[in-house]
C-alpha positions as CSV (number, residue, x, y, z in Angstrom):
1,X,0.0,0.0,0.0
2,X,1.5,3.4,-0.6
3,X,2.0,5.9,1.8
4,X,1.1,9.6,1.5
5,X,4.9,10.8,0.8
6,X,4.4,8.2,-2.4
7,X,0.9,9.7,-3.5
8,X,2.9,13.1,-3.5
9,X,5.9,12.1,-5.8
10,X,3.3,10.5,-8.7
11,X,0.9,13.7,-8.5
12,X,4.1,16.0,-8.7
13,X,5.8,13.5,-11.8
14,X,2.6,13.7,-13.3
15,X,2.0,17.5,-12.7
16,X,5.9,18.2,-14.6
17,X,5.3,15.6,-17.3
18,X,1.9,17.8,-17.8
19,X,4.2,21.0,-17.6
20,X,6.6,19.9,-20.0
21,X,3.9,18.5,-22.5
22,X,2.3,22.0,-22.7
23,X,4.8,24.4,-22.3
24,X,8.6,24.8,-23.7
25,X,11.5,24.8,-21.3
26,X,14.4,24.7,-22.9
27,X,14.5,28.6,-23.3
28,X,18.3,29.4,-22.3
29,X,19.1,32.0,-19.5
30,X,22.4,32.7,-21.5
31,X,20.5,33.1,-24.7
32,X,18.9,35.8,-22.3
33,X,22.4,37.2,-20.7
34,X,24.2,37.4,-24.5
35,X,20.8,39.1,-25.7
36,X,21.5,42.0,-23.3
37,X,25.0,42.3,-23.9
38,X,24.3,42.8,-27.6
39,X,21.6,45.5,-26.9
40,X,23.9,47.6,-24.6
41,X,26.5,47.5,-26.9
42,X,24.0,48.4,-30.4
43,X,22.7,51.4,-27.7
44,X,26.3,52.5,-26.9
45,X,27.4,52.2,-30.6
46,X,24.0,54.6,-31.3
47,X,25.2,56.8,-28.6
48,X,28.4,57.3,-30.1
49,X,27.2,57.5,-34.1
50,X,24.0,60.0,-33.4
51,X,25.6,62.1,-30.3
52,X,22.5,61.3,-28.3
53,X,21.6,64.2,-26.5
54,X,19.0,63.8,-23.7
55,X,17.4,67.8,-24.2
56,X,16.6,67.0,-27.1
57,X,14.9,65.1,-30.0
58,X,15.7,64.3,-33.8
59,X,12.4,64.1,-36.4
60,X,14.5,65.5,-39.4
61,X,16.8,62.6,-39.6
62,X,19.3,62.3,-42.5
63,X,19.8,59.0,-45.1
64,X,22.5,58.1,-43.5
65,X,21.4,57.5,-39.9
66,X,18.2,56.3,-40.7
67,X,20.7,53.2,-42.7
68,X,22.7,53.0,-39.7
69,X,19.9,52.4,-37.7
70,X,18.5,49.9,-39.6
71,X,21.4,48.1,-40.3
72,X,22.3,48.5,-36.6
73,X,19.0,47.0,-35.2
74,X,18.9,44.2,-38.1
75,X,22.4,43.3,-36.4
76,X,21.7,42.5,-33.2
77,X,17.9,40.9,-34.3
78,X,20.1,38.4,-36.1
79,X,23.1,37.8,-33.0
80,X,20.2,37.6,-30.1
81,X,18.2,35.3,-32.4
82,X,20.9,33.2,-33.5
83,X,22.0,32.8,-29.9
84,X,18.3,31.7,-29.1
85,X,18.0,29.1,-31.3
86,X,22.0,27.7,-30.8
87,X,21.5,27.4,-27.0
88,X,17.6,26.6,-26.4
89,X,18.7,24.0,-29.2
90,X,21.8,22.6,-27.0
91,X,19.4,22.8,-24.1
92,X,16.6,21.0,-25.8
93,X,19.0,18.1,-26.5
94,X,20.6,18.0,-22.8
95,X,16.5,17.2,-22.0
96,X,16.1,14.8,-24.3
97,X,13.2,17.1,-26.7
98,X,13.3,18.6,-29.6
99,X,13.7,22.1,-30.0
100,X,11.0,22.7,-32.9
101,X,7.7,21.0,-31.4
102,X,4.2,21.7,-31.0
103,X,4.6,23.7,-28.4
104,X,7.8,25.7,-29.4
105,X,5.7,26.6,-32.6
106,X,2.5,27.5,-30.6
107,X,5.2,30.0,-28.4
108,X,6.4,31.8,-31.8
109,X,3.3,32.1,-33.5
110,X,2.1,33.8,-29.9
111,X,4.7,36.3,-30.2
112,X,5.0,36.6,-33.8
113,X,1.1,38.9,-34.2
114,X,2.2,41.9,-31.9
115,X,5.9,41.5,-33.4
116,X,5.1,41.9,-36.7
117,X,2.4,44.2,-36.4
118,X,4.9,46.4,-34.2
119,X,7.2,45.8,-37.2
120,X,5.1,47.0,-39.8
121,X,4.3,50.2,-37.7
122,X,8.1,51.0,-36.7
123,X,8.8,50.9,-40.9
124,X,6.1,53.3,-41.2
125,X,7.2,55.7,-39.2
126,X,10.7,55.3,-40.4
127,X,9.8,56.2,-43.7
128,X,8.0,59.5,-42.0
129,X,11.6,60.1,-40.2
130,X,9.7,59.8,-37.0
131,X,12.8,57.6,-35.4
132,X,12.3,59.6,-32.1
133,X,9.2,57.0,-31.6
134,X,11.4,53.6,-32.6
135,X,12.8,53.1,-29.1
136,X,9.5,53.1,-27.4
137,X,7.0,51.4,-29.8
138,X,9.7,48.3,-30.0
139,X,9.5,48.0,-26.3
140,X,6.2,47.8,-26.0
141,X,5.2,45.2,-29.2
142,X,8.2,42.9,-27.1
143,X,7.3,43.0,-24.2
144,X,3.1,42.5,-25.3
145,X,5.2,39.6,-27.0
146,X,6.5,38.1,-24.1
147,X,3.2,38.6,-22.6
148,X,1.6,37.1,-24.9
149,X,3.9,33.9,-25.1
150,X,4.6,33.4,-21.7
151,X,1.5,30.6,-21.0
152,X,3.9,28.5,-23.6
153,X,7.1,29.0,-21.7
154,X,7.9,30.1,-18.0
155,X,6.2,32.3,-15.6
156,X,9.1,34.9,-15.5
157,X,8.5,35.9,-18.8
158,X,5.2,37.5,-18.6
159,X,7.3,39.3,-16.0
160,X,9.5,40.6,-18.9
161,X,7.1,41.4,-20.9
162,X,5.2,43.6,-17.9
163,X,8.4,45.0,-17.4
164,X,9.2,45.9,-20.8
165,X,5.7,47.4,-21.4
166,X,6.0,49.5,-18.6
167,X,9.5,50.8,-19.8
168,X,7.5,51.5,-23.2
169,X,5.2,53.8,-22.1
170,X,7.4,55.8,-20.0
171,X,9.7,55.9,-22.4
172,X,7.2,57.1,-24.6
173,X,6.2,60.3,-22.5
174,X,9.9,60.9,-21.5
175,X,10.5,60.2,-25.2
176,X,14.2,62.6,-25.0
177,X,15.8,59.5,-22.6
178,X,13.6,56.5,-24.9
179,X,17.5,56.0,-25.7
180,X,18.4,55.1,-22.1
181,X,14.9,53.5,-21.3
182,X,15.7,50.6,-24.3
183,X,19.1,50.2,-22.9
184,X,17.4,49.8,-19.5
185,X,15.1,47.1,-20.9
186,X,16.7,45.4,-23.5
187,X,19.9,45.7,-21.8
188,X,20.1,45.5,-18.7
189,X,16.5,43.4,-17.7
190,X,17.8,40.9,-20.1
191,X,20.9,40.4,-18.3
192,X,19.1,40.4,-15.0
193,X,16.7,37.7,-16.4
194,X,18.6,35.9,-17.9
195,X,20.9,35.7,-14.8
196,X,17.8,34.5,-13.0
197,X,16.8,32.3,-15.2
198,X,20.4,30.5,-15.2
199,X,20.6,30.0,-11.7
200,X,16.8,28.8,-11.0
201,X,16.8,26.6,-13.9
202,X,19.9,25.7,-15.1
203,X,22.6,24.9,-12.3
């Protein structure tokens, strides 16, 4: 007959096999540290190219810094995605899954409607030179990403994605520091996530 201790080991194997069934786990908390690391760097190479200047605000941008920009942000899209995939893949395999399942697919498509929708209205106002706006708007279509994709993957990233929305429309009233404010989030909360992340999950 079992005892109670027993009862409580089968209803928590049964309650992680449940967990891991419906939502993916093998997101990296390095993929998360790197990803930071990249955006403080693309904000401090920004810094230096546009001579950021907190008083005041740039709508009458010229050819040249609206290519930098764009070849800037496309850079480290492609470095913090790349990193994604190489170490939630590694991951993936440590556990035994595959990294593109059901529920990996269900997590992308989640994020992919406020991301591309975000997308489409960060182009537009690039081609009205309205860049002071870019900094803002992509913090808050990521982190209504994350929120939106969190009940795929861990708790703690709804709590990026809260974090990051609220960093958004802050950002977007004290739209002269938006600069700071998306090194702040995509920097720096990345880091401190994915440091989190690492430690609860990983070690």
């Amino acid at each position: 007959m079992k005892k109670e201790q027993d009862y409580i080991r089968d209803i928590a194997e049964i309650r992680s096999m449940m967990e891991r069934s419906s939502k993916f786990l093998s997101l990296s908390g390095w993929a998360g540290i790197l990803a930071g690391i990249y955006a403080l760097s693309g904000a401090y190479i920004a810094y230096q190219f546009l001579g950021f200047n907190p008083d005041t605000i740039d709508y009458s941008p010229t050819l040249s810094s609206l290519s930098f920009i764009m070849i800037l942000a496309i850079i480290i899209l492609i470095l913090a995605i790349g990193t994604a995939i190489l170490l939630s893949s590694k991951k993936a395999d440590k556990r035994g899954e595959k990294v593109w399942n059901t529920t990996s697919r269900r997590l992308l498509a989640s994020m992919a409607v406020p991301l591309v929708a975000g997308g489409i209205l960060i182009l537009i106002l690039l081609s009205s030179g309205l860049i002071g706006l870019i900094a803002p708007l992509t913090l808050l279509f990521y982190g209504l990403a994350l929120y939106n994709a969190s009940k795929f993957t861990y708790d703690e990233v709804r709590s990026l994605g809260i974090i990051q929305i609220i960093l958004g429309l802050i950002s977007t009233y004290f739209i002269t520091y938006s600069l700071l404010f998306w090194a702040v989030g995509f920097g720096l909360f990345h880091i401190v996530y994915g440091i989190y992340m690492h430690i609860r999950y990983e070690r």
